[in-house]
Structure formats: C-alpha cells, structure tokens
C-alpha positions in Angstrom: -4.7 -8.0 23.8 -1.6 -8.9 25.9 1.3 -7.3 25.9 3.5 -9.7 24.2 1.0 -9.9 21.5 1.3 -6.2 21.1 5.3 -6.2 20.6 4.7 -9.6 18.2 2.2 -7.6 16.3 4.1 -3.8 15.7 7.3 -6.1 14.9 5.1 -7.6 11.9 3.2 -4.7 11.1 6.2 -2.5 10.6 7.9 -5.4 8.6 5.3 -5.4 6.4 4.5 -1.8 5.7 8.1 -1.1 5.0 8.9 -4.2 2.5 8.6 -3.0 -1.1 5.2 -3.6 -2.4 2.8 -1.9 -4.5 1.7 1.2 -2.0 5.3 1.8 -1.3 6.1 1.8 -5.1 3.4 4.1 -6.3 4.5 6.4 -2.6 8.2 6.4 -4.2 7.0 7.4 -7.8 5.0 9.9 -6.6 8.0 11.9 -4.3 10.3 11.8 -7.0 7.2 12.7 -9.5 5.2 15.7 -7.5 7.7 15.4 -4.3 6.4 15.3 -0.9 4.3 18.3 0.2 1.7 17.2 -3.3 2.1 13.4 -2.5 1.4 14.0 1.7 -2.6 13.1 0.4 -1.8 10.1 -1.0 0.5 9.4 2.1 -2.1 9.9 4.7 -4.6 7.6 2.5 -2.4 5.0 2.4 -1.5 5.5 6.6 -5.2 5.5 7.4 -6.9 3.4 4.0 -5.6 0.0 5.5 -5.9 0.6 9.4 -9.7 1.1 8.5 -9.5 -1.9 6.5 -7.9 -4.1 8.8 -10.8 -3.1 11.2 -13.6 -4.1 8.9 -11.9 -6.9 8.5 -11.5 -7.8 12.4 -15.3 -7.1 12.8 -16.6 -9.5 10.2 -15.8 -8.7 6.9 -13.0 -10.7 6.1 -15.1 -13.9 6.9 -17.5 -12.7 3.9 -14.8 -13.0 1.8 -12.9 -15.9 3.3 -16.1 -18.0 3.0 -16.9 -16.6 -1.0 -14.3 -18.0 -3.4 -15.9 -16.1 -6.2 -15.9 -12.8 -4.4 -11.8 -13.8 -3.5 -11.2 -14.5 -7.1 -13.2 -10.7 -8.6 -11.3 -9.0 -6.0 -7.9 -11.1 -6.9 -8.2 -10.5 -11.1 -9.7 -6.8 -10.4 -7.0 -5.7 -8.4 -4.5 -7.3 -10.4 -5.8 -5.6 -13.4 -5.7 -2.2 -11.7 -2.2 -2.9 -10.7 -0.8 -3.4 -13.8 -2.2 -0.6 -15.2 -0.5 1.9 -12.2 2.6 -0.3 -13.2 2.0 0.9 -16.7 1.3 4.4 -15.8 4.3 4.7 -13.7 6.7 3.2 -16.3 5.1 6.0 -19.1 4.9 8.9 -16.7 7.2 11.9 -18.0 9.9 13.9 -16.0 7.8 16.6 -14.1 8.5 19.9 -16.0 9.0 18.0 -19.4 6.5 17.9 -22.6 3.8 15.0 -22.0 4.2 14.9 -18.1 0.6 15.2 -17.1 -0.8 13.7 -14.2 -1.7 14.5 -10.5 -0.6 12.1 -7.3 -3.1 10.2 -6.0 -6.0 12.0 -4.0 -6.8 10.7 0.1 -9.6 8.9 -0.9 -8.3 7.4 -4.2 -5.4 6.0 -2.0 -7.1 4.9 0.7 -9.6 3.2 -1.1 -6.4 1.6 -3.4 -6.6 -0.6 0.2 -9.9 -2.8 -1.0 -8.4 -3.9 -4.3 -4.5 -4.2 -3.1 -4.0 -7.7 -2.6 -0.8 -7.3 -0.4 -2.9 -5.5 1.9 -5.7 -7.6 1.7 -3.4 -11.0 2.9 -2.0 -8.6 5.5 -5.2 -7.8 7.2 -6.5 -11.4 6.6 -3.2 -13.2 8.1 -2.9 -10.2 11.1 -6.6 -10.2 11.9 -6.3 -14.2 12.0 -3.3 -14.3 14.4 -4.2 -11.3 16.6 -7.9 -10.5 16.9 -9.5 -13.7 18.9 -10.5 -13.6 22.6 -13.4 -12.1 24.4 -12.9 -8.4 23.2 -13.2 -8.2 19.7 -13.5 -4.7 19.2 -10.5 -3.5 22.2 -8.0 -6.4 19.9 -9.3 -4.5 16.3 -8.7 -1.3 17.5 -5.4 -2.1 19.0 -4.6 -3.8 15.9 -5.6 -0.7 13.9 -3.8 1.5 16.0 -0.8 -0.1 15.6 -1.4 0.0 11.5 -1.9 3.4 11.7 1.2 4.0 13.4 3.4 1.9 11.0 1.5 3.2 7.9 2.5 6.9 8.9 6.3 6.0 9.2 6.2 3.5 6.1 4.1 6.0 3.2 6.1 9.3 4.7 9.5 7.2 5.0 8.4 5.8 0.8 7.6 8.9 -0.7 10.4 10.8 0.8 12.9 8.3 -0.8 11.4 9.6 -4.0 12.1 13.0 -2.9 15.8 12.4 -2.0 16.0 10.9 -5.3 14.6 13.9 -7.0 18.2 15.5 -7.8 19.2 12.0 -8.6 16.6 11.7 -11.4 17.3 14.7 -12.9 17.9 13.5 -16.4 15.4 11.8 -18.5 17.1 8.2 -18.8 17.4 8.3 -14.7 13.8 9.1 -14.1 13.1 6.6 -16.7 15.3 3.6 -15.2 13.9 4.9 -11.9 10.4 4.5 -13.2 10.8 1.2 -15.0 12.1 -0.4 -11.9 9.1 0.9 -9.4 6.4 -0.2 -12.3 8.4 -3.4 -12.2 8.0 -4.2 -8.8 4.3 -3.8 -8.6 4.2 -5.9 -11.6 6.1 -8.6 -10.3 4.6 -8.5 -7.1 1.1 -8.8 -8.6 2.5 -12.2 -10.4 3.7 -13.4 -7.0 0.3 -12.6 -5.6 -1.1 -14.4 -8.5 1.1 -17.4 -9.0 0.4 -18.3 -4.9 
C-alpha cells in the first residue's frame, strides 16, 4: 500500500472511530455505568472486533454480502433491531449503587462480535476495504488496513469510555444519569434511522 494511501487511510480511520455512533455510545454508557477498569473488556472487543472484521471483509467476505441483497437486508433489520434494544437498555439502566441497577458491561467477545451486526461498522469496512485494498497484495493492503483499525479502535473505545468515567461525578444524581442516558440511547437510535432511511 503506498504511503500516501497509508496517511489518507489513518486520517479516515480515526475520523470515523471517533465520530459518535453506536460503539462509542454504548463505550460512554458503560464508563459512566461500571467505569473504566470493568468496561476495558468491552473496550478491547470493540478495538480488535472490527480490525478482524475489516480483514474478512478485505479477503472476500464483503463481496458475499455485496452480491446478496437478502443477506444485506437480514443483517440491516437484525442489527437495527438489536440496536434499538441497547438504546432501550441504556435509557432504562439505573444509577450503579441504586435499587434496580442490575447489569454487567459488555464481555470481549460479546463486543467484538457487536462488529457483525453494527451497521456503521459494516459501511466502514465496506467503503475502506473498497478504496484501500486493491492491487497485487491483497493480504500485505488488509493487514495494513487492519493495523491501522486496530490502532484507531484502541484510542477511540479507551478515549469513549473514559468520557463516561470523567462524567461519573457529573452524573451523580439520578436526573443527570438519566438525561445522560437518554441522550447516549438516543444517539444510537437515531443513528440506526439514518442507517435505515439511506
């Protein structure tokens, strides 16, 4: 992969990790929720969940599903459906320490395999494999490309769930951590109508 590509590619990457979406949401929940040192599994999934899916898809597999509009719309409506309900569960979550306020953060493998129904990441790994992986050396570009993911991921889900931490003192009373909440559930949720409506 050239080097300019490289430079184009981290500047997008990190772009797009970082904009609010529905990993960073659920990353931000769960700091202020269970603060970082119980959310650092769900961190690492998400930092190493869509580097390995954005090499699957560089080697073949997002051709499968570019060339299966059925399989594009089951994966659309079923991760649309499991978004909203993390939307819902986030927006009904209690105050840690409070009456009601069950729940554990998300486990490595539950938040890495959140990648394969997320459909921000799946246009992400689509549209990045599509502009950067071509050329003779498939497998040097996808593992570049991964690379780089996995670099940005670590920065983005550490940078996402420590917000939530900071905010911990911040959300000390019940109507802050509910606002807070309400607002994090409501960006998924809007974000999956975007996703849906284009």
């Amino acid at each position: 992969m050239p080097y300019e590509d490289i430079l184009a590619l981290t500047g997008i990457m990190l772009a797009s990790v970082w904009t609010p979406g529905p990993n960073n949401a659920m990353l931000s929940a769960s700091g202020a929720r269970f603060g970082y040192r119980r959310s650092l599994p769900h961190v690492m999934g998400v930092a190493f969940g869509f580097p390995l899916m954005l090499f699957a898809v560089a080697m073949g597999l997002g051709e499968v599903f570019e060339r299966s509009a059925l399989l594009q719309d089951i994966m659309r409506y079923v991760g649309a459906a499991l978004l909203m309900y993390v939307a819902f569960k986030i927006a009904t979550a209690g105050r840690p320490g409070t009456t009601g306020a069950v729940g554990k953060p998300f486990t490595f493998l539950q938040a890495a395999g959140f990648q394969w129904i997320n459909p921000k990441a799946w246009a992400m790994a689509i549209g990045m494999v599509a502009q950067f992986v071509n050329g003779e050396d498939i497998l040097q570009a996808a593992l570049i490309a991964s690379g780089i993911g996995l670099g940005a991921g670590l920065t983005s889900s550490s940078g996402w769930a420590l917000l939530g931490v900071w905010l911990q003192k911040f959300l000390s009373t019940e109507l802050r951590f509910r606002v807070f909440s309400v607002i994090m559930a409501a960006m998924i949720a809007l974000g999956v109508i975007f996703l849906l409506l284009h």
